[in-house]
C-alpha positions in Angstrom: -21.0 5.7 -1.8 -19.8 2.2 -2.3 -16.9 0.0 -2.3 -15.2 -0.3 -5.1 -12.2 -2.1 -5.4 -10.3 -4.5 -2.8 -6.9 -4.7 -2.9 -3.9 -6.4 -0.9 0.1 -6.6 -1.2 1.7 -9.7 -0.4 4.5 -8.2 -0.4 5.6 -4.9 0.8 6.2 -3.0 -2.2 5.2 -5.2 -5.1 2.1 -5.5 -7.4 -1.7 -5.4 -5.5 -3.5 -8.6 -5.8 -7.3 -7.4 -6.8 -10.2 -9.5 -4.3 -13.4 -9.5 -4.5 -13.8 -10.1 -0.7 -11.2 -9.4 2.1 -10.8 -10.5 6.0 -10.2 -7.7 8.6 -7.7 -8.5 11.5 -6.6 -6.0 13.9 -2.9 -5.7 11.7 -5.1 -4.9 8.4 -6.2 -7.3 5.6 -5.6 -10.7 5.6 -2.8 -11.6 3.5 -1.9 -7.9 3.1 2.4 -6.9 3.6 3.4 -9.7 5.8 6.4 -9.7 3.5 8.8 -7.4 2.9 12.6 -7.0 0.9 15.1 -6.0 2.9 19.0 -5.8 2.1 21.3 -8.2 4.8 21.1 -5.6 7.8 17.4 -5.7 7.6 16.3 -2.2 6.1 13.6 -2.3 4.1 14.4 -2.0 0.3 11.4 0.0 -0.6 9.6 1.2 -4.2 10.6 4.7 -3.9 14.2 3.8 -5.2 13.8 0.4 -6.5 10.8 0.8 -9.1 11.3 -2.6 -10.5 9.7 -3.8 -7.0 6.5 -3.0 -9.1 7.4 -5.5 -12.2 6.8 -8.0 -9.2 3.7 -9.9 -8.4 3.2 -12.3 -6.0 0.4 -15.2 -5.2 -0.5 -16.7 -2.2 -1.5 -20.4 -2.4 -3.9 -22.0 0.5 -0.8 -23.8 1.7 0.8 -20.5 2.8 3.3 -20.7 -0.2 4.2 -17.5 -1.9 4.3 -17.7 -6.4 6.8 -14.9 -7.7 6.7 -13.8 -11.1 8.3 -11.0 -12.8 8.8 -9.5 -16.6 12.5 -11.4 -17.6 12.6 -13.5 -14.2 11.3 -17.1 -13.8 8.4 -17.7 -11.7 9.6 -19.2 -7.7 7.5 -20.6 -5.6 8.3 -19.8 -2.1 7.7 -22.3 0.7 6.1 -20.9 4.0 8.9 -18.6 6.2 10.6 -21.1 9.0 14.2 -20.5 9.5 16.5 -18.3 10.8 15.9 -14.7 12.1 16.6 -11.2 11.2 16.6 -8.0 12.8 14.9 -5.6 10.8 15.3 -1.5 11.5 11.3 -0.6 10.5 7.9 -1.0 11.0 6.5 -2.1 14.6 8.6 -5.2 15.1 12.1 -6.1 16.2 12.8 -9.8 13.8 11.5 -11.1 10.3 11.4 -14.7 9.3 13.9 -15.6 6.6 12.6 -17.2 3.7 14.6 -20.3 1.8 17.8 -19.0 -0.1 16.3 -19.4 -3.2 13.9 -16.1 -2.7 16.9 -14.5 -1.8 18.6 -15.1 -5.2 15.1 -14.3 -7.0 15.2 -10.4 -5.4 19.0 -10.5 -5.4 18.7 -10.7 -9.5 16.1 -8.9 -9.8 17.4 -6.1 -8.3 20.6 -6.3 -9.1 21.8 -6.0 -5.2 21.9 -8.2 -2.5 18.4 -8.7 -1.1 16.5 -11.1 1.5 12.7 -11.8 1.7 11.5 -11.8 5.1 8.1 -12.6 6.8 6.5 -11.6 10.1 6.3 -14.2 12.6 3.7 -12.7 15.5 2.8 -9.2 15.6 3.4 -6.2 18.2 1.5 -3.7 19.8 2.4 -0.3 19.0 3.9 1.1 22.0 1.5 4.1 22.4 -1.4 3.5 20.4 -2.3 0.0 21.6 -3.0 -0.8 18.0 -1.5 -3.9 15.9 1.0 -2.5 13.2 2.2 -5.0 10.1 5.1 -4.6 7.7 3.4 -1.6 6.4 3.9 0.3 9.4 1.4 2.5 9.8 -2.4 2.2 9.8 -4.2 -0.9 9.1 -6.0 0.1 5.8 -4.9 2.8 3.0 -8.4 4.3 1.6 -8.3 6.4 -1.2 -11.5 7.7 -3.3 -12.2 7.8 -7.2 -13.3 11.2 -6.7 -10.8 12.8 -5.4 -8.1 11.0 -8.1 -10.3 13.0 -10.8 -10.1 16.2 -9.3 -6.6 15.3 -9.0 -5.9 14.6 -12.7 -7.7 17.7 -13.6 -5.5 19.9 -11.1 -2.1 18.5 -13.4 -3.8 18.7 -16.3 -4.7 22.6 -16.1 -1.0 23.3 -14.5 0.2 21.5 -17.8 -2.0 23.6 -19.8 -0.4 26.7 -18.0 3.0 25.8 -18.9 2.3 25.0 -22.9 2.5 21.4 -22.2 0.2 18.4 -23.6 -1.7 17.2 -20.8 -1.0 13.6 -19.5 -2.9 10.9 -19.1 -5.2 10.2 -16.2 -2.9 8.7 -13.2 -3.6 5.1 -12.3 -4.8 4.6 -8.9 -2.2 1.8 -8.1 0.1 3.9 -8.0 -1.2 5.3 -4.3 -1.2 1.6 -3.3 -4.2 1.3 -1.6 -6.4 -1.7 0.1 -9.6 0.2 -0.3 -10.8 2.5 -3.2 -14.4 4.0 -3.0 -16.3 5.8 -5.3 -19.2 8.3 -5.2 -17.9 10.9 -2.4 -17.3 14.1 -2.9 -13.5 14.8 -4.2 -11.5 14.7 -0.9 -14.1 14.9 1.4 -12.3 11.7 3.3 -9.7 14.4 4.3 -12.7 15.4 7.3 -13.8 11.6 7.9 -13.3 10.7 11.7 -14.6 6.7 11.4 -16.3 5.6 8.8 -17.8 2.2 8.2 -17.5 -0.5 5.2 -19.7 -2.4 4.7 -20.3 -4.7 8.4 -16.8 -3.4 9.7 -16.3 -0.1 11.4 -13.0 2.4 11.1 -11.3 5.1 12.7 -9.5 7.2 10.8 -6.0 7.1 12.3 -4.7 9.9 10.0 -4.5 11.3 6.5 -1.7 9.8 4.2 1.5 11.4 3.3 3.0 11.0 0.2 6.1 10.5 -0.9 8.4 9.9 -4.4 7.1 6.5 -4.4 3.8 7.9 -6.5 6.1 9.1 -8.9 6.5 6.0 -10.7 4.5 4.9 -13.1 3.5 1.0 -11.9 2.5 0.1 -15.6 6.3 1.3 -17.3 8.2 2.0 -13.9 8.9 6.0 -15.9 9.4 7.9 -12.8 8.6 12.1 -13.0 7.5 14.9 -10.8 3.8 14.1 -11.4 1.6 13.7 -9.2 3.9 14.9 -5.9 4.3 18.1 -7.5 0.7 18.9 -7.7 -0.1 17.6 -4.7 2.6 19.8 -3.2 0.9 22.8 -5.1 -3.3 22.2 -4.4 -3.3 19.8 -1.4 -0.3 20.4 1.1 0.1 21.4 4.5 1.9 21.2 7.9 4.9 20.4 5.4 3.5 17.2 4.1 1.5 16.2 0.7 -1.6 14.3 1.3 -3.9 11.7 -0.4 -6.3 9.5 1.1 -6.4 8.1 4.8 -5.0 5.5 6.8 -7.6 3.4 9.0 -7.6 1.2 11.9 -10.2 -1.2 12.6 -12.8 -1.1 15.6 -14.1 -4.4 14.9 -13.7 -7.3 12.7 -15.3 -8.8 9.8 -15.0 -8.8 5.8 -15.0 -6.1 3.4 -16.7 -6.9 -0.1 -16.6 -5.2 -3.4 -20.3 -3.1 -3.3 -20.1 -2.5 0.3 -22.0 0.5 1.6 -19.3 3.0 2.7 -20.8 5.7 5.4 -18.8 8.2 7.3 -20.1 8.0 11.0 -18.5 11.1 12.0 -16.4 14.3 10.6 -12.9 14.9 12.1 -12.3 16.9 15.0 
């Protein structure tokens, strides 16, 4: 079982950047969702309802600046975050950094609505767990397996068979988002994974991941459906949620690399 693919977000939302290599810090990967879109009172404007979030992709230069590009927008470079505050109503911190006014008009256009860009300056503890949280607001690392995306596509493919229907395509695994994609397990054997370890860095598995609409769009054309939630919702719910791959928090640091030995250490409780 091996590493596969590396994979962070600058910002919350957009495009994955592919890496070969990847840092661990106790918040996740380096570089990964210290960004995020909000709207002027600081919610988050999120992927689930604003798909063109996905046209996005964004570049991180040494310096700490941030290159935007989008299909039909002009490419902004974004100097590091360092002026005034907002308050911001998710993920494990109270303020984000405003960025210059200029990546406000970029997302403002873009998404036809008013829109800030914000950064997150210092990180908090999570008041029970003790662990760091980022913008993503939940674990550290999103792990999903090539495995279990396969038995996946074959699940919708015999329900379309069922109903008369020519059978899609095989999903794309960015549309699940996540840092870490493995291959050779089992299909969905992760769901039973307690800690598992990557290469030189050891995991706990904090919990499995719940899915939401936000798979439903198609990151390639932004066509949203029902595919794959409703499937999901069929072959692989319970205790009211739909599930696909795991969330992990770190018990040590170091780098991930593409090729890394992936071993489960021990099964769930």
């Amino acid at each position: 079982m091996e590493l596969a693919e590396i994979r962070t977000y600058p910002i919350k939302s957009v495009q994955g950047t592919p890496r070969l290599s990847a840092q661990v810090l106790p918040w996740g990967l380096e570089g990964d969702r210290r960004w995020a879109v909000v709207d002027p009172r600081g919610e988050l404007i999120w992927v689930g309802e604003n798909p063109r979030l996905l046209l996005v992709s964004a570049a991180e230069t040494p310096e700490g600046h941030l290159i935007l590009s989008a299909e039909g927008m002009g490419e902004l470079k974004v100097a590091p975050a360092a002026g005034d505050t907002l308050p911001v109503s998710f993920a494990n911190f109270e303020r984000g950094v405003l960025a210059a006014d200029d990546a406000h008009e970029w997302f403002t256009a873009l998404l036809g609505k008013p829109a800030r860009l914000v950064w997150q300056d210092g990180l908090r503890r999570h008041p029970t767990s003790g662990e760091h949280d980022g913008l993503s607001w939940d674990a550290a690392l999103h792990l999903v397996s090539r495995s279990s995306l396969r038995r996946l596509d074959d699940w919708i493919a015999e329900a379309a068979m069922e109903r008369q229907e020519q059978p899609p395509e095989p999903l794309d695994i960015t549309r699940f988002r996540p840092n870490a994609i493995i291959d050779g397990a089992e299909a969905f054997e992760e769901d039973a994974w307690g800690a598992v370890r990557i290469g030189e860095v050891d995991f706990r598995v904090s919990e499995l991941c719940d899915r939401c609409v936000a798979i439903t769009w198609d990151p390639a054309t932004l066509d949203g459906g029902q595919e794959p939630l409703r499937t999901l919702a069929k072959r692989h719910r319970w205790d009211g949620q739909s599930w696909f791959g795991v969330r992990l928090v770190p018990r040590n640091l170091g780098t991930l690399r593409v090729g890394d030995e992936v071993l489960p250490v021990r099964a769930r409780a």
